[in-house]
Every structure is written in C-alpha cells, then in structure tokens.
C-alpha positions as CSV (number, residue, x, y, z in Angstrom):
1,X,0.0,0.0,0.0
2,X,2.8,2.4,0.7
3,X,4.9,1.4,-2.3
4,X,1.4,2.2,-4.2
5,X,0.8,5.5,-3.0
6,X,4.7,6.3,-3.7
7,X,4.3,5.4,-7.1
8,X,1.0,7.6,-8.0
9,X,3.3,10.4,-5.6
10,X,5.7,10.1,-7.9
11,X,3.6,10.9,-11.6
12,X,2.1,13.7,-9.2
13,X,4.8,15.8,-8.7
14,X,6.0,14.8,-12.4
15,X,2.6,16.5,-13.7
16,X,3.5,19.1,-11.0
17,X,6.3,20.2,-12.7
18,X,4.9,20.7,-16.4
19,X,2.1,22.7,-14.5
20,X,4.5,24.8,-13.2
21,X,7.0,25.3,-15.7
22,X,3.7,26.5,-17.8
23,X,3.3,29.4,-15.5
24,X,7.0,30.5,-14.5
25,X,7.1,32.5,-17.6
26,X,3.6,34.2,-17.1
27,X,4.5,35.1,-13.1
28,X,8.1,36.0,-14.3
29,X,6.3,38.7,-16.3
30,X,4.6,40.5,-13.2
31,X,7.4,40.2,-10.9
32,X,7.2,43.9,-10.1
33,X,4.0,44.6,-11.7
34,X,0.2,44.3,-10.6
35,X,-1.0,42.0,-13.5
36,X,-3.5,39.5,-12.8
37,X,-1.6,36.0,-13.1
38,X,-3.6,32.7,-13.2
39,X,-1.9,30.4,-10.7
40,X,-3.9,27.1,-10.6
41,X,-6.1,25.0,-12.9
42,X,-9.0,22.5,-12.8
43,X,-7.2,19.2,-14.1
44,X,-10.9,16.9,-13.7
45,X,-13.1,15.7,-16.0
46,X,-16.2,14.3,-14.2
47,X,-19.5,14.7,-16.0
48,X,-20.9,15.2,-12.2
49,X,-18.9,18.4,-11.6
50,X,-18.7,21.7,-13.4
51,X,-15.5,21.9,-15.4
52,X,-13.3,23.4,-15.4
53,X,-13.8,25.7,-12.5
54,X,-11.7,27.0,-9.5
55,X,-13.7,29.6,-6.4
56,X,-13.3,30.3,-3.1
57,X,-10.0,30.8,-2.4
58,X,-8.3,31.4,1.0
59,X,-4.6,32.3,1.4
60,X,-2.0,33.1,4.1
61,X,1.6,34.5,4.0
62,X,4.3,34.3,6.1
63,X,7.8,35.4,5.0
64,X,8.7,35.1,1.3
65,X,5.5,32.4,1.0
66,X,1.9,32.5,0.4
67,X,0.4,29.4,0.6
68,X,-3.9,29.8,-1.6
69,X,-6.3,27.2,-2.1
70,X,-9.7,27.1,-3.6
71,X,-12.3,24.8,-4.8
72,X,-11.7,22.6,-7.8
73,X,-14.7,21.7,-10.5
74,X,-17.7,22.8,-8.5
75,X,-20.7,20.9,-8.4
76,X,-24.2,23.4,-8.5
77,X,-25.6,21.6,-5.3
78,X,-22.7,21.8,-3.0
79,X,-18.9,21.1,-2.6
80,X,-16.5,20.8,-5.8
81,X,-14.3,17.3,-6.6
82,X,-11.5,18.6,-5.0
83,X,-9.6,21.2,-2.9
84,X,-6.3,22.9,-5.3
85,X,-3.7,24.8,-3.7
86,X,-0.7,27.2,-5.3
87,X,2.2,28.6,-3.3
88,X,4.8,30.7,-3.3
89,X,8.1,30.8,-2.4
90,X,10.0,34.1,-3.7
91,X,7.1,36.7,-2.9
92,X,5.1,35.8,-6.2
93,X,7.7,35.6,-8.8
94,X,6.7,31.7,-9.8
95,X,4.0,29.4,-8.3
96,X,3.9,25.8,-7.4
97,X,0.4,24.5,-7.9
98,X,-1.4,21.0,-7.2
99,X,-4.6,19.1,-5.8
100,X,-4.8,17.7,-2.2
101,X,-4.5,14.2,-1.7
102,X,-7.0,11.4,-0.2
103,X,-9.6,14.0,0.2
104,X,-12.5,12.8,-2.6
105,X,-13.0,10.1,-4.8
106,X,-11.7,11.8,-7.5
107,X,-8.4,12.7,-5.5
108,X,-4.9,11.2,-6.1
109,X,-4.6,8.6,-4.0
110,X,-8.6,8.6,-3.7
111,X,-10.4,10.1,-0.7
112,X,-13.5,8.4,0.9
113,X,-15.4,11.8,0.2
114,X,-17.4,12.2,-2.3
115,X,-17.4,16.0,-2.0
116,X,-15.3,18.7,-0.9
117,X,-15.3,22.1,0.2
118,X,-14.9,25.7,2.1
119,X,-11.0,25.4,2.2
120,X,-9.3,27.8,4.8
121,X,-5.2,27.9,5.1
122,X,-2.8,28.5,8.0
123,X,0.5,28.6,9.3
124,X,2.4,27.3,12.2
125,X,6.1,28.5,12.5
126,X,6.4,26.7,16.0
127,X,6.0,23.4,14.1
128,X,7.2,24.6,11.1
129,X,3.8,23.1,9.4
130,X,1.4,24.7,7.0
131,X,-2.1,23.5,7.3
132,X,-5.2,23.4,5.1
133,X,-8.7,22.9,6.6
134,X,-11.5,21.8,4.8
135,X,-15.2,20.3,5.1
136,X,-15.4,16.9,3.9
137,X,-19.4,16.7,2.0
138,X,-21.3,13.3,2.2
139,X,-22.8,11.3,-0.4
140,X,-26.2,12.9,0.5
141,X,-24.2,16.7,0.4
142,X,-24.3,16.9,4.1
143,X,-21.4,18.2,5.5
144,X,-19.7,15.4,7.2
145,X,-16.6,16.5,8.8
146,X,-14.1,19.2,8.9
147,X,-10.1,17.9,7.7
148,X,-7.5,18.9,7.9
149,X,-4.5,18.4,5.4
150,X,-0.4,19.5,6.5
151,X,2.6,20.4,4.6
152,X,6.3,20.1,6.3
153,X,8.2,21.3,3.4
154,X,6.7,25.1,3.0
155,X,3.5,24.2,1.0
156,X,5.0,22.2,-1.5
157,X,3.8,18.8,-0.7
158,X,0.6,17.7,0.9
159,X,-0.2,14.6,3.5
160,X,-3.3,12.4,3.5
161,X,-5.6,14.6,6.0
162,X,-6.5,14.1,9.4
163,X,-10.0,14.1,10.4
164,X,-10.5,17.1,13.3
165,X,-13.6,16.3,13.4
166,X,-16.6,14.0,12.3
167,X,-20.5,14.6,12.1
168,X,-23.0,12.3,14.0
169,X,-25.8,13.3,11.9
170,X,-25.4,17.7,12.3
171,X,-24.6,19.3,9.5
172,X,-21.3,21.1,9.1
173,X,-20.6,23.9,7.5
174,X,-18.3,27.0,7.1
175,X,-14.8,25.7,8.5
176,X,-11.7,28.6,9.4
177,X,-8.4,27.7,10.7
178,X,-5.5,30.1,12.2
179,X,-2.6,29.5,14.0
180,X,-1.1,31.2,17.1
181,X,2.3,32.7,15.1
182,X,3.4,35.0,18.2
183,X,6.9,33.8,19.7
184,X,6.1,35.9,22.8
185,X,2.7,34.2,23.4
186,X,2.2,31.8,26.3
187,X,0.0,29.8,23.6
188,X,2.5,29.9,20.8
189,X,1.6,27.5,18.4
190,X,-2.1,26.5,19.6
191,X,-3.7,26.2,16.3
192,X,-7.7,27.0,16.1
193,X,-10.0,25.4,13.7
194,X,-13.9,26.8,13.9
195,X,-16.8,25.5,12.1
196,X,-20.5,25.6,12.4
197,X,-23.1,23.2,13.5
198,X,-26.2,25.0,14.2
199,X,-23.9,26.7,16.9
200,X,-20.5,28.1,16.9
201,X,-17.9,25.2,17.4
202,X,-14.2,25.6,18.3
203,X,-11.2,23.0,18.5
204,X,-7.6,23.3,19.1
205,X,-4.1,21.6,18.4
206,X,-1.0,21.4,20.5
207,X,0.9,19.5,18.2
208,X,1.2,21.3,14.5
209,X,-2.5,19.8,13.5
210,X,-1.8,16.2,14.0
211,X,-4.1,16.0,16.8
212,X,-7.6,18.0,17.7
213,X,-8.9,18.7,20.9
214,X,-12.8,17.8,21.5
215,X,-15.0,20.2,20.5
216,X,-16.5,23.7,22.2
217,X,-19.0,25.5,21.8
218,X,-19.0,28.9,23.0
219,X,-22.8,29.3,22.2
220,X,-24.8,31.5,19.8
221,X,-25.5,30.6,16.2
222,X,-24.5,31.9,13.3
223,X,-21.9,31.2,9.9
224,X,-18.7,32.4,9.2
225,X,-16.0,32.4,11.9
226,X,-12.9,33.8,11.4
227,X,-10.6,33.2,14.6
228,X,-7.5,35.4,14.6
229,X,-4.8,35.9,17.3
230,X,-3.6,38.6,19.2
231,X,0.2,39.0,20.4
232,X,-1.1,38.4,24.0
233,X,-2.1,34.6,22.6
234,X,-6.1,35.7,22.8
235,X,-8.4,34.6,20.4
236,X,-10.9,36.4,18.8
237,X,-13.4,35.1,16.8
238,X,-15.8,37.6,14.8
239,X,-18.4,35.7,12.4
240,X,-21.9,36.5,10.8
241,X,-24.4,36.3,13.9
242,X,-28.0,36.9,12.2
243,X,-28.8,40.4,13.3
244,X,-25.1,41.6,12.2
245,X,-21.3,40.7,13.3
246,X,-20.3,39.3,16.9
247,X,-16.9,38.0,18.1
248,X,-16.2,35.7,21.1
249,X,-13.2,35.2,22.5
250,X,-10.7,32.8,24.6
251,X,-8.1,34.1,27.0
252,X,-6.9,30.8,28.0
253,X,-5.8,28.9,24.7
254,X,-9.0,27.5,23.8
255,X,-9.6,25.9,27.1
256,X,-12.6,28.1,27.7
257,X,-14.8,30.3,25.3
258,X,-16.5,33.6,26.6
259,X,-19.9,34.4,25.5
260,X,-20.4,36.1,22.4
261,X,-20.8,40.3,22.0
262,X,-22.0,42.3,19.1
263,X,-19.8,44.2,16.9
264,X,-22.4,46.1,14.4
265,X,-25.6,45.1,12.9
266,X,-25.4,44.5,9.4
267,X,-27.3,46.6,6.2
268,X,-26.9,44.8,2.9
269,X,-27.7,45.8,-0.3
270,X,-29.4,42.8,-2.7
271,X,-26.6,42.0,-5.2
272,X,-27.3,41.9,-8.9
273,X,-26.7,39.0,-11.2
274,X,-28.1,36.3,-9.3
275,X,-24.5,36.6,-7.8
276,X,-23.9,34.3,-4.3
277,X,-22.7,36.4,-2.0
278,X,-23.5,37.2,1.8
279,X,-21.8,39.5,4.2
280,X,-19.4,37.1,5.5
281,X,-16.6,38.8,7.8
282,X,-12.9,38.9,6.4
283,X,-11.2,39.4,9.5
284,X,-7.0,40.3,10.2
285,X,-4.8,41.3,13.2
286,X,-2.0,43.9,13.6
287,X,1.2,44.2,15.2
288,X,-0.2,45.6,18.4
289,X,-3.1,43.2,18.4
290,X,-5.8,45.4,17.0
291,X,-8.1,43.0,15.4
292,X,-9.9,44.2,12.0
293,X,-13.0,43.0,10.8
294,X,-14.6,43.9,7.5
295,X,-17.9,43.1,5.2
296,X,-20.2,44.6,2.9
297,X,-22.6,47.1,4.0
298,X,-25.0,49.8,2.6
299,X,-25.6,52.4,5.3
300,X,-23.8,55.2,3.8
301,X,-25.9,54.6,0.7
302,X,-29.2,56.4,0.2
303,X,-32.1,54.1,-0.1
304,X,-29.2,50.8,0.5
305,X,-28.6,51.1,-3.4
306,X,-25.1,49.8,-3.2
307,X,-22.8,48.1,-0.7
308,X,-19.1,49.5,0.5
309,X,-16.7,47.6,2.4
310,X,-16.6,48.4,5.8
311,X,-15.1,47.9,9.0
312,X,-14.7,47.8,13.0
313,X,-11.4,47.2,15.2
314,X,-10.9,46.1,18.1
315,X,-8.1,45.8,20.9
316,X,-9.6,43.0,23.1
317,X,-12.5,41.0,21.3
318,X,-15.1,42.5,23.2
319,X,-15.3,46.6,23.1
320,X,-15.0,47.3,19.1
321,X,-15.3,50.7,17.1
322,X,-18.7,50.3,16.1
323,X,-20.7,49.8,18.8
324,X,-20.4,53.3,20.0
325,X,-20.1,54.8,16.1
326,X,-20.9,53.5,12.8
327,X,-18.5,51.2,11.3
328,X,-15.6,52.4,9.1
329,X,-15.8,53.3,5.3
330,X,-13.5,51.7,3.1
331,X,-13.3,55.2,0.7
332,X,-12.8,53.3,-2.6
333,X,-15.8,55.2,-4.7
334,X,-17.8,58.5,-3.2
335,X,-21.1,57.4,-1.3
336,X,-22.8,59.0,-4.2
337,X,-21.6,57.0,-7.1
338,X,-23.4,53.6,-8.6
339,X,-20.7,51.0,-7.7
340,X,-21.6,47.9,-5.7
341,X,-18.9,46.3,-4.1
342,X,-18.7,43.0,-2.1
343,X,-16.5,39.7,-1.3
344,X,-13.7,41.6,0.5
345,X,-10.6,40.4,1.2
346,X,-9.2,42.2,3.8
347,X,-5.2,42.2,5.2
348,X,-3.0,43.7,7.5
349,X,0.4,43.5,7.5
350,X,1.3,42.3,11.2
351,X,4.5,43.4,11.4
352,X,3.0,47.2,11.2
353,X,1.1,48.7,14.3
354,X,-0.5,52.0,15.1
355,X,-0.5,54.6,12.8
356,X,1.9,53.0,10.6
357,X,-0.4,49.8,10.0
358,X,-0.6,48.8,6.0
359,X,-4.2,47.5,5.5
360,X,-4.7,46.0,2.2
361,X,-8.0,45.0,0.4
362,X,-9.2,42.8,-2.8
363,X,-12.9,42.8,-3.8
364,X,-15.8,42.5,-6.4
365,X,-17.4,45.2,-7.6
366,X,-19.7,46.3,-10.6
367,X,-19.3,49.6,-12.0
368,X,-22.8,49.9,-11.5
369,X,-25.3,48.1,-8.8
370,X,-28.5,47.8,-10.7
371,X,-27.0,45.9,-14.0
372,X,-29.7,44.0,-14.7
373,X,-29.4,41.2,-17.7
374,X,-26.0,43.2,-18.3
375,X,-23.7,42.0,-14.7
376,X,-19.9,42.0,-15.1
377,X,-18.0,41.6,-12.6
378,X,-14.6,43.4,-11.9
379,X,-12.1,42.7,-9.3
380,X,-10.3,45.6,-7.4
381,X,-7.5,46.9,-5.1
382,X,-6.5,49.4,-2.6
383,X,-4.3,49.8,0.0
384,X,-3.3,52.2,3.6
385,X,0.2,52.7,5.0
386,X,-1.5,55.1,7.8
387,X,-3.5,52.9,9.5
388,X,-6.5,53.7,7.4
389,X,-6.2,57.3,7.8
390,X,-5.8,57.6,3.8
391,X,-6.2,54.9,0.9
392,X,-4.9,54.6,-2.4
393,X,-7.6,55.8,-5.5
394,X,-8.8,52.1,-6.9
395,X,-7.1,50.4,-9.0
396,X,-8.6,47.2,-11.7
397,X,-7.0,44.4,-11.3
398,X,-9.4,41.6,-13.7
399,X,-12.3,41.7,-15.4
400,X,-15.3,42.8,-17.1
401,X,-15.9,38.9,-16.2
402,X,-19.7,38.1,-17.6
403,X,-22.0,36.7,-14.3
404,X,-22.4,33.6,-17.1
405,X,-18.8,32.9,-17.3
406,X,-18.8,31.6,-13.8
407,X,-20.2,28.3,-12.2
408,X,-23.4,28.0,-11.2
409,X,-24.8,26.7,-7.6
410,X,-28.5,26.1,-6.0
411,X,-27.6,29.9,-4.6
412,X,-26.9,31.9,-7.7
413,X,-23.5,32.0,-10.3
414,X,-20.3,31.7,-7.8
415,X,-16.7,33.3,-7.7
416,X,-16.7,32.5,-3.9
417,X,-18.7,33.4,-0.6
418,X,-14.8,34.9,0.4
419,X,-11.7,36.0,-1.3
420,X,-8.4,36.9,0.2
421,X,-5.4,39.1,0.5
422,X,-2.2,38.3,2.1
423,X,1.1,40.0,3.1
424,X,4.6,38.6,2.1
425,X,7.9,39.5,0.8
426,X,7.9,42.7,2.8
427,X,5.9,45.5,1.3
428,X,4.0,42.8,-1.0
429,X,-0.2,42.2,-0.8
430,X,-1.2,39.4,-3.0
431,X,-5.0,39.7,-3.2
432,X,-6.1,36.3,-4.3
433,X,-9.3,35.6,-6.6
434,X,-11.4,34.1,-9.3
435,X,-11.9,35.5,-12.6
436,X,-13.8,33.4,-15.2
437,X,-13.2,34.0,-19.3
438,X,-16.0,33.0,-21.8
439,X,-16.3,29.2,-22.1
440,X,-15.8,27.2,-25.1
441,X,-19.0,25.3,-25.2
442,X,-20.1,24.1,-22.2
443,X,-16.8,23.6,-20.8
444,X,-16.1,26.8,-18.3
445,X,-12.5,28.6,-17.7
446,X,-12.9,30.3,-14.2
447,X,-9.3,29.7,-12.4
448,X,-7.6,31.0,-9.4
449,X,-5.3,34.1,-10.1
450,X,-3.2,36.3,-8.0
451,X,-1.5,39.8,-8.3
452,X,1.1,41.6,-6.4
453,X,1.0,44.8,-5.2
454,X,4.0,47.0,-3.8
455,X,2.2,49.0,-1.3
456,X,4.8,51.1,-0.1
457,X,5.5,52.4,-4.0
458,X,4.1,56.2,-3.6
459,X,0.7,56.5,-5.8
460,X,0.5,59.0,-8.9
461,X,-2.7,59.6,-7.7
462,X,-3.7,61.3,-4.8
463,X,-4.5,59.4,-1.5
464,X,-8.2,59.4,-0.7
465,X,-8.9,60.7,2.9
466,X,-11.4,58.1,5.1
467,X,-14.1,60.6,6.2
468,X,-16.9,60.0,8.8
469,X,-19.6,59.8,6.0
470,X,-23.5,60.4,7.4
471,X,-25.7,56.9,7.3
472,X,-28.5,57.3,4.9
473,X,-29.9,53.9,5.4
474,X,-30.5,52.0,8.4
475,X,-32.6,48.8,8.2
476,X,-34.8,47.7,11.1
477,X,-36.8,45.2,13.1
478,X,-33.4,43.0,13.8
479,X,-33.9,40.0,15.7
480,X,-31.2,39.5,18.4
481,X,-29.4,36.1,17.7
482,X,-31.4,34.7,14.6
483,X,-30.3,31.5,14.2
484,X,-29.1,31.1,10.1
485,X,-30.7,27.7,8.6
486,X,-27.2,26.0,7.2
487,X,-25.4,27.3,4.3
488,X,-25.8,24.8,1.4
489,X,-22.2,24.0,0.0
C-alpha cells in the first residue's frame, strides 16, 4: 500500500512540474507589476462536476510564502471534486500548484469523500507546518466533517488529511483555521479550527495539526467564523451572527470560550446578477493586536442602493469601534456614485502597528449596482500605509468577467462566498481571486489568479482621505441572535 501510494506520488509531482514550468514564464512577467496571473487550474473531468472551474480561495503569507487554495470543479448543489492549492516561495515571482491528496474520490490517492469544500489555510512557525482545513461533503451533500490536510516542506507537498472532526448526523458547514504565530505568546503555536453546527464550534491543536482537541461551543449561532490571534495569545473570533457581526473570545488557549458580543448590525444591499454572495466577515490582526474585521454594508448609501466595504477594530474582542459609532468606510468610490462592491478580502500587515499599519484590500465590484441582464463583474485593489487614515484611489485588477462565465450553484452564479489578501515579501499584498473568461461550449474557464502589489511604491494619484460619512440607510426590526438555517455548500 505504501509502495502504491509512492508510485501515484511520484507521476504527481511529475505532472507538478509541467504545471508549473507553464506558468514561471507568465508570473516572471509580473514580478514587479500588478497584472492579474492565473496560478492554478481545474485538471478533472467528471461529467458530475462543473469543469473546469476554481472559487473560493483562501490564502495566508508568512515570509517570502503564500500558501492559496480554492475549490476545484464545483458541483451546483454543493462542494467541488476537490480542494487545489498554489504557493509561493519568492514573494510571487513563480507558483507551485497541485490538488490535495486522499480527500474525494476523485483525489490522487482517492479520498473516501465524495465532496469537498470551504478550504481555509494556516500557518504554524512553532512546528514549522502549514495546514489546510477543509469540510469533507457526504454522499447525500451533508457536510460530514471538517479535515485537515499539513505540509512540512513550505507548501510544497501535501499529506493524507486528518479528520479534526466528524459529524454524527449535524450538519457542518463554514470551517476557518489560524494559528497562534506569536513567539512571545504563552500559547505559541495552539492552532484553532472553527466551524458551524447550528452553533459556533471551536477546536484546538497542540501538536502542528496532527491531533484536535474535543469540540467547544462557546454558544450562539451563526456562519462564518474567522478566529484570529492577538500577540497576547487571545483569540478572537468575529463571524456573521443573524442580526449583524459578533466576536467571542478565549483568553486561556482555547480551554474556555467567553460568551459572544455584538460588533455592528449588518445593512446589505441585494446584489445583482443572481451573484452568491452574503456578508461574511474577512477578518486580520495587527502588530499591536488590534483586530480588523470587514464586510459589505449599505448604510452610507441612500435608499441601501449599493454596498461598500466596511469595518470595526478592536483591541480586546469585546469593546470594538462600532458599537459606539458606525462602522468604518472603506473610501474606494464616493457614497454618491453607482458602484456595488462585495467579497472583501481584507489584510494587514502584522508586522506594522499604530498609525503605521498597512491595511490591504481585494474585492468584487460592478461599475454599477443595478446591471440588470448586463452584470460583469470586476475585481479591485487598494491599499493604507496610515492605519486607514488615507487609501490609495482604486485600481482594476481583472475583469469585465460576464456573471455567465462563472459556475453556477443552487444559490446563484459563484466566484466564492470569500476571497483573500495576504502580506509577504515585505511590502508585497497578494490579493487572491477568481476570474472566469467565456467558455468554449459548455466547458467553463474560471481559475484561481493572484497579483502583487508593492504597497509602499508612492501612488501617482492622490490618496483618498477616510471621512466620517453620514448613514443614509438604516434597516430595522433586527432580531437578536437569529439562528441562520445551514449554508448549502
């Protein structure tokens, strides 16, 4: 059995290779540019899957590596055949690219999954181990259990998962995994996985994601989690509570979970397009432990007739910015313009603190909210080295990409219910995204791209001063802790 799974290891990393000698060239070319790069593939053919497609991607950085991965040849009822992952090692000059092993049936070796999904990427320096979390899907698109798959040798190569955790007839959804990366933390290396099921659930490793803890729950519904981790070693945990964004916290290494606290309430604008999308949180962590969390909102728009990307900070998990103000305007087009924007993917450089912070953001947008028949989506850019103080004027990274370029789900066309942006290399952001061309026939061509973005490099455009801006719509009737019915994958 070993000598078996050697051999198929071996035509892997041979196939590896042609991959990536295919796109050296291509991420030679934007070495100090901002070009859009494609950085993975769909290599499946099943006739149960839509092909060939790639969404959803998550991503982390740490040095000169960033380590994405995304969903591979979605299916329109949930999950996609496999998980794919890219990395690289010299700050985005050439990617290494692949698909997971023993995950799905349709993995190399094969999985006993028949889905896959919601893949969410970490780092652990302590152990030296980069992790990939993921939620296996059942035969009867259930989602079964949460995975989690390790690399020793800096994303390159990928071990058969481990199994964090396994349904008993819940469903699972909307996995998240972080590390504790802080050398001066009395938790340094605790790793924290999070996932829904039909309340918030957390678990935690000691031992670079070999092993899980049993699971918590720090109580309260809700989707979304995104656990981050202050220099202190506390964990905070902000996610998509029903009436808006809450956080809960753990000040002991996961042994305990406080109760959770609102952040803001939540006023979304309908997106066009029959595009899936939801305001999920994309939440980061600075230097001095101020914890970011951002999503789409449409208060500052009259009558909520487009969404911005917004957001709240906090120092300690439980007093943040916008529960005594309104949340933070990402200024990337005037309140008074037509652009929707959505999907953020939202960084901070953690080795900057205080005024200095460099905040970095990736998104959808259209140019205009109510496109009708006539969607195309565009992906943009923009970046802060003042903390947020000032942002760079927007800047087009991909697109026009046609809303029937991309695959389709029981939920509406998909490019991903997240995105990200990471830091690396220094000054480097690497927003990382889908972007879909026109298909040849029925077979699709949405992939996972990155670009790289110098955000230190002074603008030719003036800097675009964040402004309290007056809220123009407010929605009402919230009910406190509505439980969300599961997200189907």
């Amino acid at each position: 059995m070993l000598v078996g799974r050697g051999k198929r290891r071996r035509v892997a990393s041979v196939a590896l290779l042609v991959l990536v000698g295919g796109l050296a060239l291509a991420a030679s070319v934007y070495a100090g540019s901002v070009v859009a790069t494609p950085i993975s593939s769909d290599p499946y053919t099943n006739q149960s899957s839509q092909h060939r497609t790639q969404l959803e991607p998550d991503s982390f950085g740490w040095g000169n590596t960033v380590v994405a991965t995304f969903q591979t040849g979605r299916f329109f009822d949930g999950g996609s055949s496999n998980i794919g992952w890219a990395t690289t090692t010299n700050a985005g000059r050439t990617w290494t690219t692949g698909m997971l092993p023993a995950t799905t049936i349709f993995a190399s070796p094969a999985g006993p999954w028949s889905r896959i999904s919601d893949p969410a990427v970490a780092y652990d320096p302590l152990h030296e181990v980069w992790m990939i979390s993921t939620l296996a899907i059942d035969a009867s698109v259930s989602g079964a259990a949460v995975l989690t798959s390790r690399s020793t040798d800096g994303g390159i190569t990928w071990s058969n998962p481990v199994t964090t955790s396994e349904s008993t007839g819940t469903f699972y959804d909307k996995n998240w995994i972080t590390c504790d990366t802080w050398v001066q933390s009395p938790h340094y290396g605790n790793c924290y996985q999070e996932w829904d099921d039909s309340r918030m659930t957390m678990s935690v490793s000691t031992d670079g994601g070999l092993t899980w803890g049993t699971p918590k729950f720090p109580g309260g519904s809700g989707v979304g989690g995104q656990p981050v981790v202050q220099p202190n070693g506390n964990v905070i945990v902000p996610y998509e509570g029903g009436a808006g964004i809450r956080s809960f916290r753990s000040i002991d290494g996961g042994a305990t979970w406080q109760t959770s606290v609102p952040v803001a309430s939540v006023s979304e604008h309908g997106v066009a397009g029959n595009l899936r999308t939801s305001p999920l949180p994309s939440a980061e962590v600075a230097g001095d432990g101020t914890v970011y969390v951002a999503w789409q909102d449409c208060r500052f728009r009259s009558g909520c007739s487009s969404n911005d990307i917004v957001y709240s900070t906090s120092t300690d998990g439980l007093v943040w910015s916008s529960q005594s103000s309104p949340p933070t305007r990402v200024p990337i087009d005037p309140t008074t313009s037509t652009v929707d924007h959505f999907i953020p993917g939202f960084a901070v450089d953690r080795s900057t603190s205080e005024s200095t912070t460099r905040l970095a953001l990736g998104y959808y947008y259209y140019p205009v909210a109510n496109c009708g028949g006539s969607c195309a989506l565009r992906v943009g850019f923009v970046s802060s080295t003042d903390g947020g103080a000032s942002w760079t004027q927007p800047r087009q990274v991909a697109g026009p990409i046609s809303v029937a370029w991309i695959a389709s789900t029981n939920q509406g066309v998909m490019v991903g219910d997240y995105m990200s942006t990471s830091f690396a290399g220094g000054n480097f952001a690497f927003p990382i995204f889908a972007v879909a061309k026109a298909k040849t026939g029925a077979t699709f061509d949405e992939r996972a791209y990155s670009a790289r973005f110098d955000v230190t490099i002074p603008s030719s455009a003036s800097l675009v001063r964040a402004r309290k801006d007056p809220i123009r719509y407010s929605k009402h009737n919230f009910v406190p802790d509505l439980e969300l019915p599961p997200v189907t994958k």
